[in-house]
C-alpha positions, 0 to 999 in steps of 0.5 A: 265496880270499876272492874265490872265497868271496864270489862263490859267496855273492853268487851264492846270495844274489842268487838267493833274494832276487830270488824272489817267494817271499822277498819275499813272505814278508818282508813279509808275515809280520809282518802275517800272524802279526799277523792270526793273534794278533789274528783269534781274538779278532776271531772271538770278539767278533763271534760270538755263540752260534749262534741256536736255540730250546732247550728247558729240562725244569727238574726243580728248578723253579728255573732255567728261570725265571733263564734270559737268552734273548738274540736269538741263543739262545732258552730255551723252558720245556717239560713234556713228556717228553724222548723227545716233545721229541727228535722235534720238529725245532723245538727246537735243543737240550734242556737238562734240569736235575735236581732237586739242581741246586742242591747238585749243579751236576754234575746238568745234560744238555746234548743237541744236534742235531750238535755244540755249539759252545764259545761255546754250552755256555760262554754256557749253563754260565756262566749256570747257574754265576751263577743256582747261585750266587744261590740258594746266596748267597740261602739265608743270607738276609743283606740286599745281600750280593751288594753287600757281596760286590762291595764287599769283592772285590779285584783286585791287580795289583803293578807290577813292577821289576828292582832289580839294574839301575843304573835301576829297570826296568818288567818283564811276565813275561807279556811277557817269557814271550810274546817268549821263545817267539816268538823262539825258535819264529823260531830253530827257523824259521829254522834248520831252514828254512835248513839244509834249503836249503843241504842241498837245493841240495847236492844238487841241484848234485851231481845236476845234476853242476854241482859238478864242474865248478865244483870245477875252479875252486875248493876243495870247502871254499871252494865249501861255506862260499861257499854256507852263508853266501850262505843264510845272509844272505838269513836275516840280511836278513829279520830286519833287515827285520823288526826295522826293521819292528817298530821303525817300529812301537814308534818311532811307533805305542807311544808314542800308545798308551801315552799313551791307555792311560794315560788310559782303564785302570788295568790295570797289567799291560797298561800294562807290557806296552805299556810294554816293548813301546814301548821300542825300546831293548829291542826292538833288543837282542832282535833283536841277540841274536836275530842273533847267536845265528841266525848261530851256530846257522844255521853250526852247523847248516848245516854238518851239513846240508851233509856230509848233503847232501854224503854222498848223491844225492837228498832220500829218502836224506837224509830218513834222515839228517836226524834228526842234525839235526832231532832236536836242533832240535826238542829245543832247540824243546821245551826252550825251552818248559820253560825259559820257565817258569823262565829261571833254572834250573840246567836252562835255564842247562845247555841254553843252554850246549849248542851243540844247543840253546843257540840256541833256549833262550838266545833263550828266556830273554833277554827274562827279563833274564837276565846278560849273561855267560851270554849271552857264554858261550853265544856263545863256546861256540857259535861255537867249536863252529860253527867245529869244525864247520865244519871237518869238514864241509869234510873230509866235503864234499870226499869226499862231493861225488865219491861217487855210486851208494851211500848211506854209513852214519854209520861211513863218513861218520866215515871220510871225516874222517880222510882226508888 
């Protein structure tokens, strides 16, 4: 039975991994989600406001003349009417100031050519916040108070260590808060892309009529498990390629980082957070829970995803019969953004629990640091529900795989279990 197993997983393991598409994607994905993290803020440092001539009717005679015109945005002075200034074509923009700027800043109209972009109206309204704010501090006429402002002006950042640890250890909830979401946004990924793989090739084997010649040689149950955990490690080999890849890179690159971080900024939050980044250690445990909780969730959810692909003919069908799947994916997805707020919750504890949602939740919160025994508990929970599952997709399969012509409703599907 063993052999059998193992010779339809190698088959449907070999098969993926030797497509372009999966190499591809393995090696390129961490760099592209690299890319997508870091070109925002790449975009926004090389780019500045768009460069345009903006005419300023300054009622309140005392902005205009604080206005900084920088060599892409230009403010021009004007007293015509507004109406004059809207037919000249050489001015980009009017911004036109009331007269109680000052004790009303809400009195200021911003009228553009097209759309303004966000870089523009955030380098104007910054501008006019500051100039506001000068006038206003000048009026207490109190000699270098924007010096004593400076002077007095605090900024606290508090280094933050775990004391329920045999070691004290360096935390960043900021940290902590983004690997959550990665991690389970990577579960919801992987699940949902998967499952849907093992549905589809159900489907297009049952189609195809390949799978009653092979049933001739070995049980429905052996065909299906064979099939769910050959996709299922082409899952596992792109997380283990993927934790060697980012552990390459905290191994060797971190440290000289930290080290030169160290040297040149005093701010506590970043150093921690390189700090829990470069530590391999913990970079390993993520990826470690991250696997067992994939394994977990991928079974369980699989196996729905193979009774469904089992239960119909073609992929419009299964669409209708998707939802007992997507649903609680995308609602253990949605949970996990809630939970990552508070990881310590009844709430959050509740739904990792659950075998629906604990995978993508429980992810959530590990990064948190939270104790190892819930951890243990959400997996025994989820294992024991997978292999139930397991169980009665097998009997759904069996029957699923000879029916044809007819889509069977949930009612008929429940039927299918009990059959001998």
């Amino acid at each position: 039975m063993t052999n059998k197993i193992s010779l339809v997983l190698k088959r449907e393991y070999i098969q993926r991994v030797r497509r372009k598409s999966f190499i591809i994607s393995t090696i390129l994905m961490p760099l592209l989600m690299l890319g997508l993290m870091m070109t925002p803020a790449l975009v926004m440092t090389l780019t500045g406001p768009e460069n345009k001539k903006i005419a300023v009717i300054d009622n309140s005679h005392i902005i205009a003349p604080a206005l900084q015109t920088d060599g892409e945005m230009q403010f021009i002075t004007v007293n015509e009417p507004i109406d004059q200034i809207k037919d000249n074509e050489d001015y980009e923009a009017i911004l036109v100031i009331g007269k109680d700027i000052i004790s009303n800043p809400n009195d200021v109209t911003f009228y553009t050519r097209g759309s303004a972009s966000i870089k523009t109206e955030s380098f104007i309204s910054g501008q006019l916040s500051a100039i506001i704010e000068q006038h206003r501090l000048s009026q207490y006429k109190i000699d270098n108070l924007p010096q004593i402002l400076a002077d007095v002006k605090a900024d606290v950042s508090m280094k933050t260590l775990r004391i329920d640890r045999e070691e004290e250890e360096t935390t960043s909830s900021i940290v902590s808060y983004l690997v959550g979401m990665i991690m389970s946004l990577m579960l919801y990924m992987f699940i949902m892309l998967y499952g849907q793989m093992v549905m589809n090739s159900i489907i297009e084997e049952k189609n195809n009529r390949v799978l009653e010649v092979m049933v001739s040689s070995i049980k429905p149950y052996q065909l299906m498990l064979g099939k769910i955990l050959g996709i299922g490690a082409v899952a596992i080999t792109q997380i283990l390629i993927w934790a060697v890849l980012i552990c390459s890179f905290t191994t060797w690159v971190m440290p000289s980082m930290v080290g030169s971080l160290f040297n040149t900024t005093q701010n506590i939050d970043l150093l921690q957070a390189i700090t829990m980044l470069g530590d391999t250690g913990y970079i390993l445990t993520i990826f470690g829970y991250l696997t067992l909780f994939l394994i977990g969730g991928y079974l369980f959810y699989s196996a729905i995803y193979a009774s469904i692909g089992s239960a119909v003919d073609n992929a419009q069908d299964a669409s209708q019969l998707q939802s007992i799947a997507i649903v609680p994916i995308i609602l253990g997805m949605v949970f996990s953004m809630s939970v990552i707020q508070d990881p310590n919750s009844t709430m959050a504890v509740w739904l990792s629990m659950i075998p629906l949602t604990s995978p993508m939740v429980m992810m959530a919160r590990v990064p948190f640091g939270i104790p190892t025994i819930e951890i243990i508990m959400s997996l025994i929970i989820l294992y024991i529900c997978m292999l139930l599952m397991i169980w009665v997709a097998a009997k759904i399969y069996r029957v699923g795989i000879f029916m044809y012509g007819k889509k069977p409703n949930i009612r008929e599907i429940i039927t299918w279990t009990r059959y001998k």
